[in-house]
C-alpha positions as CSV (number, residue, x, y, z in Angstrom):
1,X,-18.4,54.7,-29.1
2,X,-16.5,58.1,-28.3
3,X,-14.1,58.7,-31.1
4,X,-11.2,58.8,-28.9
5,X,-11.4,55.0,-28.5
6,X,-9.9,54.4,-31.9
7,X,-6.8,56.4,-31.2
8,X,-6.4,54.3,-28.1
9,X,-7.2,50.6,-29.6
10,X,-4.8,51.3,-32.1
11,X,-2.3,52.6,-29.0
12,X,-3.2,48.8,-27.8
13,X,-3.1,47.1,-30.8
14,X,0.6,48.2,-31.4
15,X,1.3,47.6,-27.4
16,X,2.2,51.1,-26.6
17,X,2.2,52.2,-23.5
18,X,0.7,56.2,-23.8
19,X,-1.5,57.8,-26.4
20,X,-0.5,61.3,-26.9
21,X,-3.0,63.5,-28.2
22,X,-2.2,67.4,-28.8
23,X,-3.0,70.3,-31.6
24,X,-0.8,70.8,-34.6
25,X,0.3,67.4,-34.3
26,X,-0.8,64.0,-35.6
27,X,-1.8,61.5,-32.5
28,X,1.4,60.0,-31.1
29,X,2.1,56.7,-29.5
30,X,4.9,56.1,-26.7
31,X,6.6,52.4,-27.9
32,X,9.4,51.3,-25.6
33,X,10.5,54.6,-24.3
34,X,10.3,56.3,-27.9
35,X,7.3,58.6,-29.5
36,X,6.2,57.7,-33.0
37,X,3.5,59.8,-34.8
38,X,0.8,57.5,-36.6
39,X,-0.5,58.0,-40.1
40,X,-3.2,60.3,-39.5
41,X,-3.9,64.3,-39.8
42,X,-2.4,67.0,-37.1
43,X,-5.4,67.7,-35.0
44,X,-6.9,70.6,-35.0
45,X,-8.1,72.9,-31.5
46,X,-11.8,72.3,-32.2
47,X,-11.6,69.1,-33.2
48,X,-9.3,67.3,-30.0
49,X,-11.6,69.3,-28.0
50,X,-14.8,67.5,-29.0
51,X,-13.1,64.3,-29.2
52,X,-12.0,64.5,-25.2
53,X,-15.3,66.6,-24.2
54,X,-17.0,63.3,-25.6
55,X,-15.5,61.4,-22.5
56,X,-15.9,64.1,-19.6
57,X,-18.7,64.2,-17.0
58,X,-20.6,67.3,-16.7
59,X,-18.8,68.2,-13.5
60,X,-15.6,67.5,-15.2
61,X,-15.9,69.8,-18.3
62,X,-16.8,72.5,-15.5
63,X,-13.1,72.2,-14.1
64,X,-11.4,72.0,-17.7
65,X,-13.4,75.1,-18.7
66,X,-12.3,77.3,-16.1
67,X,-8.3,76.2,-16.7
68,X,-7.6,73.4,-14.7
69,X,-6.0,70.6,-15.7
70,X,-7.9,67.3,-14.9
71,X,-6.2,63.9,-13.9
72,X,-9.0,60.7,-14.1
73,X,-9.3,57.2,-15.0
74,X,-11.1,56.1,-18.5
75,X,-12.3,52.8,-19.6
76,X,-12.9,52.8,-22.9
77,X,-16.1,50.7,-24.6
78,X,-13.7,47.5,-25.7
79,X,-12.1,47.3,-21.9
80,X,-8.6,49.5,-21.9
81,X,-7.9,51.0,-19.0
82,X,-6.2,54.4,-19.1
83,X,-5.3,56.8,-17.0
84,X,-5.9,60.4,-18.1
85,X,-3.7,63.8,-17.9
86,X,-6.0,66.6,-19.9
87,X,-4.6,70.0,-20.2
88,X,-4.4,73.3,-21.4
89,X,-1.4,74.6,-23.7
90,X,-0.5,77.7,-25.8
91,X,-2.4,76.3,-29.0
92,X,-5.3,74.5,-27.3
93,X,-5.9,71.5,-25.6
94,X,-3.9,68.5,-24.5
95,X,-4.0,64.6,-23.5
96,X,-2.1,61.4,-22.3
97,X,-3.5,58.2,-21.4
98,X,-1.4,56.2,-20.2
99,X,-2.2,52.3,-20.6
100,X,-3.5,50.3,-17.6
101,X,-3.4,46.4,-17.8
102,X,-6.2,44.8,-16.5
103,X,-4.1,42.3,-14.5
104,X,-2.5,43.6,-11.6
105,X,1.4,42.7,-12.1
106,X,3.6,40.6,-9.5
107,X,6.6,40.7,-8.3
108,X,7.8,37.5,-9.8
109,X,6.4,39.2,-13.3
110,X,8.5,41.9,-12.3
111,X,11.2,40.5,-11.6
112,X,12.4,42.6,-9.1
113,X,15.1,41.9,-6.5
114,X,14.4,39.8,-4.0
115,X,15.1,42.5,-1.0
116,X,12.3,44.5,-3.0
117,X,9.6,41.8,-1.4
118,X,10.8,41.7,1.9
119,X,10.0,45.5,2.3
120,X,6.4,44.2,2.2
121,X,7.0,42.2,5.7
122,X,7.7,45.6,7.3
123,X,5.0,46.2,10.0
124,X,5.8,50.1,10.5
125,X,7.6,52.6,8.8
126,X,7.9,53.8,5.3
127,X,8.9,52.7,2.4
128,X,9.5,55.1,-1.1
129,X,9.6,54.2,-4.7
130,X,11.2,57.2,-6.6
131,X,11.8,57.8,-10.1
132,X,11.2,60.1,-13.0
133,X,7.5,60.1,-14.3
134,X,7.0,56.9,-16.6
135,X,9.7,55.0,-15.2
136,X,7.7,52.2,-13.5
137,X,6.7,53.5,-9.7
138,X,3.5,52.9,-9.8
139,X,3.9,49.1,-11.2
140,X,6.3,48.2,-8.4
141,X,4.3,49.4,-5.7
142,X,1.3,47.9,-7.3
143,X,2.8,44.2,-7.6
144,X,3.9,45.3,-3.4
145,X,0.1,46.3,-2.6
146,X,-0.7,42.7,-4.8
147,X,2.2,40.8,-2.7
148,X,0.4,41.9,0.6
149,X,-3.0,41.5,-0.1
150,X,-2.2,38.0,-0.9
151,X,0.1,36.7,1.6
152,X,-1.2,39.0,4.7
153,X,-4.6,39.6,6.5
154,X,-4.5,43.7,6.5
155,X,-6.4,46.6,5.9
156,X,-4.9,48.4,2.9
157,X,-6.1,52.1,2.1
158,X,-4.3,53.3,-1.5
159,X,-4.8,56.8,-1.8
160,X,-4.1,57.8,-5.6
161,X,-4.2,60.3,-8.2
162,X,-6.2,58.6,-10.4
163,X,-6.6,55.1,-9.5
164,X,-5.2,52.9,-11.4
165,X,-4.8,49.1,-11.2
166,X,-7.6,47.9,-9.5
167,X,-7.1,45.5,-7.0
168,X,-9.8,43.2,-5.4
169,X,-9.6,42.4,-1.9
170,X,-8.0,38.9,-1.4
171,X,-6.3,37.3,2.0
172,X,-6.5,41.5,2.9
173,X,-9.1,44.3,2.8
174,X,-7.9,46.9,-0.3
175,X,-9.8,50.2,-0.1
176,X,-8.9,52.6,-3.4
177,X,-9.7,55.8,-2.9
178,X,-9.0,58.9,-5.7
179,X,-7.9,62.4,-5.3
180,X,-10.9,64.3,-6.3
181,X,-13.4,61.8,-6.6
182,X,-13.4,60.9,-2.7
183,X,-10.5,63.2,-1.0
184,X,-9.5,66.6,-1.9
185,X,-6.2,65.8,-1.1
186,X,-3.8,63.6,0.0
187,X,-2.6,64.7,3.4
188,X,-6.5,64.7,4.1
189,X,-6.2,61.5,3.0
190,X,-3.5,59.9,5.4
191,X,-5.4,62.6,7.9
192,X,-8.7,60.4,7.5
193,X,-6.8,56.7,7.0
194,X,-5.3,57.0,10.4
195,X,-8.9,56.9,11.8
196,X,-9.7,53.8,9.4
197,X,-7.5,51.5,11.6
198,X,-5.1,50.9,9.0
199,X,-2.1,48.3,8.4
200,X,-1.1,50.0,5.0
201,X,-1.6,53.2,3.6
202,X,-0.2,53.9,0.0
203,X,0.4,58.0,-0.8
204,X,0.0,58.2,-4.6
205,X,2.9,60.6,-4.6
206,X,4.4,62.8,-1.4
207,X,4.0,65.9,-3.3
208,X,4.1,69.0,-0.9
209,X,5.4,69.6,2.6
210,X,1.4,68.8,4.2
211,X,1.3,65.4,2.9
212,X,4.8,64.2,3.7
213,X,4.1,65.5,7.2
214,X,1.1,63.6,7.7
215,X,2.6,60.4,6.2
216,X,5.5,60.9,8.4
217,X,3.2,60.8,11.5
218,X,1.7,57.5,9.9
219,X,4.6,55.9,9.8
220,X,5.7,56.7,13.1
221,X,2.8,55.6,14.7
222,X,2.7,52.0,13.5
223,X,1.8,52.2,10.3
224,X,3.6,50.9,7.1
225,X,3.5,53.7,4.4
226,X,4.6,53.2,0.7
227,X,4.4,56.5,-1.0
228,X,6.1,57.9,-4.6
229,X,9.0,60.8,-5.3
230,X,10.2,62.3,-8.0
231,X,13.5,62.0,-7.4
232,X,15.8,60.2,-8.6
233,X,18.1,58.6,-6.1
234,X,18.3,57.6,-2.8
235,X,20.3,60.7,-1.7
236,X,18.5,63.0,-3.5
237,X,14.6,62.0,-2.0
238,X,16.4,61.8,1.3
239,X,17.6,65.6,1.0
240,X,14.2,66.5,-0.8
241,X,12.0,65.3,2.4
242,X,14.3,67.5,4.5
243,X,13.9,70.5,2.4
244,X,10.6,70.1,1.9
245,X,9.7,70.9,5.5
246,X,10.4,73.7,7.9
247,X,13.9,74.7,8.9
248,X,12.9,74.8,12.6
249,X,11.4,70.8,11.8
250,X,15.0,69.7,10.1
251,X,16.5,67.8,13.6
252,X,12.7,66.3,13.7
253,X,12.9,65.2,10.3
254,X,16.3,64.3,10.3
255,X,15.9,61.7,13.1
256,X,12.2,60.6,11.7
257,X,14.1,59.6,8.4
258,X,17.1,57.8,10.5
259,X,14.9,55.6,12.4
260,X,11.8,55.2,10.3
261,X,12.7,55.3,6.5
262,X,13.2,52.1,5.4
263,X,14.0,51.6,2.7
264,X,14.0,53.9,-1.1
265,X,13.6,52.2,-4.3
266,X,14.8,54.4,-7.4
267,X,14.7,52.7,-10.8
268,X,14.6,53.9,-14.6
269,X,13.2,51.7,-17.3
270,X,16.0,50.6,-19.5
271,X,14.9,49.2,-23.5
272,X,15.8,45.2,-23.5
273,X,18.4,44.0,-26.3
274,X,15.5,42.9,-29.1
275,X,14.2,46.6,-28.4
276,X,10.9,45.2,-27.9
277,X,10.2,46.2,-24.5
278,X,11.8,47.8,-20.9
279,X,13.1,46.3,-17.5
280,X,13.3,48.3,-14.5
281,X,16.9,49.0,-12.9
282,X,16.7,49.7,-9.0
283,X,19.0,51.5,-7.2
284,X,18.3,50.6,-3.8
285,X,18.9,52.0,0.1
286,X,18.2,49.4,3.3
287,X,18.2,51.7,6.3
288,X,20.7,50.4,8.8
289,X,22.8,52.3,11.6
290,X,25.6,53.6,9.2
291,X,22.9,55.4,7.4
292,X,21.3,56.7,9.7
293,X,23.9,58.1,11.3
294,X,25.4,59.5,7.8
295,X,21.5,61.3,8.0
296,X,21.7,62.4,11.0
297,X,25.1,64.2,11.0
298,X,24.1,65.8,7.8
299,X,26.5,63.6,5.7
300,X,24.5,62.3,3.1
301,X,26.4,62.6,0.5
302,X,29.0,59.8,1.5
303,X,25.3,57.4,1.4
304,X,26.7,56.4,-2.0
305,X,29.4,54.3,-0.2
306,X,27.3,52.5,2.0
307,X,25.1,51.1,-0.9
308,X,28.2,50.0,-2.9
309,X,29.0,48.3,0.4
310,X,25.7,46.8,1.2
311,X,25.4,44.3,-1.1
312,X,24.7,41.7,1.0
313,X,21.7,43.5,2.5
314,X,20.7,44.0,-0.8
315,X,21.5,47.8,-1.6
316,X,22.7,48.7,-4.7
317,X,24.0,51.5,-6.5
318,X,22.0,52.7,-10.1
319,X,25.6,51.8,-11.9
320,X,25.9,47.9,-10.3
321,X,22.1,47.1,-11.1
322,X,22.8,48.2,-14.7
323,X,26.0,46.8,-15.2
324,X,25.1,43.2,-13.9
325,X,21.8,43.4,-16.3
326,X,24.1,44.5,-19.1
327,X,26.8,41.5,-18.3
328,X,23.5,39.2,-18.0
329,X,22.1,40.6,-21.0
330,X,18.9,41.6,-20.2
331,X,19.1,45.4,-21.4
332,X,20.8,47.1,-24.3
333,X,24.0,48.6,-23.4
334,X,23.2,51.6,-25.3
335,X,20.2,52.5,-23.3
336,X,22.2,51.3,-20.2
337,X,24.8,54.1,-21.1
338,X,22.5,56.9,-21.1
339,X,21.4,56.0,-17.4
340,X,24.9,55.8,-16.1
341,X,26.5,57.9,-13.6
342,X,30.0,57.0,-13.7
343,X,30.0,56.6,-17.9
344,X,33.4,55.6,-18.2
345,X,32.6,52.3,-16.8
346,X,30.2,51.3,-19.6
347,X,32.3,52.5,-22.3
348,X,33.7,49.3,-23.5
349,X,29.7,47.7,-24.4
350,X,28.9,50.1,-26.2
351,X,27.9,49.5,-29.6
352,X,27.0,52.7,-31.1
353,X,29.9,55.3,-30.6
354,X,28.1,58.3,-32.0
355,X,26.2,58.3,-28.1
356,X,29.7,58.3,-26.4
357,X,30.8,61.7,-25.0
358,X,34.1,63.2,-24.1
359,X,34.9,62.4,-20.8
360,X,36.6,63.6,-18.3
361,X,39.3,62.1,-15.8
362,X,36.3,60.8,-13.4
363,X,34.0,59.5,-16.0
364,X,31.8,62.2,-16.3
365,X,30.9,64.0,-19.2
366,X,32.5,66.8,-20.2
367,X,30.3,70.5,-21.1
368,X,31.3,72.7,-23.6
């Protein structure tokens, strides 16, 4: 058994969800959001390096020696999935697996809003899941790719970076493929899809100017793309696709996003009240003809309005989803607070004041 597999069934054992591995530093687990050390030694260069070279392929530890940094999924001998970041720093070498479950989750397991699931009855278009890294993207559009294949007869092609939940073709046809294992990159990927008569395509994550182009052609051509951003809100991934392309493409991409974006889910992962785990608070944007003429006339920053308005289409602003889980009591107002825009609103739950700021008139935190 590779020696690594003991840092990560302990990682299990305590239900963590990332084992962090790094030199001049004991092996560190990520529990609920926070990053506790475990009783063990800070690992030395040498040693972390013979512990992870002990899982590589041969081609593999060819890419890690000449500098790259190398993205793959593990299984380790007892059944954990993980998926792997391995990397270079300024003492030596670096690693995070993140946990996989073996059962792909649902959206009733979620528990996500109910608009969330009829996104998956859109036939064209595209549909984004944003967030900062580790703040449940992948899981949401994994329970969506679940919800499709088993309520619709389609052929589903997830392109990832690595793959991660695996998911075995039910009422639909699911086709996995990884970046590096069987595409070089993505916008190849939606490149070769499109002549895979697809229903679905899933972009791991619409990472550079190529690959949003391609998956904007997808989606415009009868396709229903779900895809990942960094960003985090629906105004922000909005301007980010339009910056991310051309200046002389902005009117094309401009009126792509107003009549073929539709929807963006953005949601952080927010501790429960026992501390003991995490549920994810969407912000949410349902294109409709406001919006899209707010995007069009370059006025997206008054978008904010129409989700506080929209409620009954299901949009929501960050703020309302985590102040109606706070008043139902299904997060801790503490953690709640730190996510809030407009703090002044979530003042009066909190329970530890040492976290509360000096704000100013509207709410916001003052610098300085």
């Amino acid at each position: 058994m590779p020696r690594i597999d003991s840092f990560l069934k302990l990682g299990l054992a305590q239900g963590c969800s990332d084992v962090h591995l790094a030199v001049g530093v004991p092996p560190m687990l990520r529990m609920n959001g926070d990053l506790m050390p475990i009783k063990f030694r800070e690992l030395a260069d040498s040693e972390l390096e013979s512990y992870v070279m002990e899982i590589l392929s041969d081609s593999q530890k060819d890419i890690f020696y000449k500098g790259r940094d190398l993205d793959f999924s593990y299984v380790a001998e007892e059944g954990g999935r993980f998926r792997v970041n391995l990397f270079h720093k300024d003492t030596g070498v670096g690693a995070v697996f993140r946990h996989i479950p073996n059962e792909v989750p649902t959206l009733d397991s979620l528990n996500v809003p109910e608009v969330v699931r009829s996104f998956c009855d859109y036939h064209q278009g595209m549909v984004l899941v944003t967030g900062s890294t580790g703040t449940g993207k992948s899981t949401t559009l994994a329970a969506m790719i679940d919800h499709l294949n088993s309520t619709r007869s389609l052929n589903i092609i997830s392109l990832e970076d690595p793959i991660e939940f695996v998911h075995p073709s039910k009422s639909s046809q699911v086709i996995q493929r990884e970046l590096g294992t069987h595409l070089t990159s993505f916008a190849d990927g939606v490149r070769s899809a499109m002549r895979e008569d697809p229903d679905v395509i899933l972009v791991g994550e619409l990472r550079d100017a190529d690959t949003i182009s391609m998956a904007m052609t997808a989606a415009e051509t009868g396709h229903l793309v779900l895809g990942t951003l960094h960003t985090t809100g629906a105004v922000k991934t909005i301007d980010r696709i339009i910056d991310a392309l051309p200046g002389d493409l902005r009117e094309q991409t401009k009126s792509f996003l107003s009549q073929s974006l539709k929807a963006v889910v953005t949601q952080v992962l927010v501790k429960t009240p026992d501390g003991r785990g995490r549920k994810a608070a969407m912000e949410i944007l349902v294109n409709n003809r406001a919006i899209a003429k707010l995007i069009m006339t370059d006025q997206s920053h008054q978008i904010p309005a129409q989700l506080q308005m929209g409620r009954d289409v299901g949009m929501q602003m960050m703020d309302q989803a985590l102040l109606a889980m706070i008043e139902a009591k299904e997060v801790d107002p503490d953690d709640a607070f730190r996510y809030a825009s407009d703090k002044k609103r979530f003042q009066r739950f909190v329970t530890d004041s040492a976290i509360l700021p000096v704000l100013d008139d509207g709410g916001k935190a003052q610098v300085g």
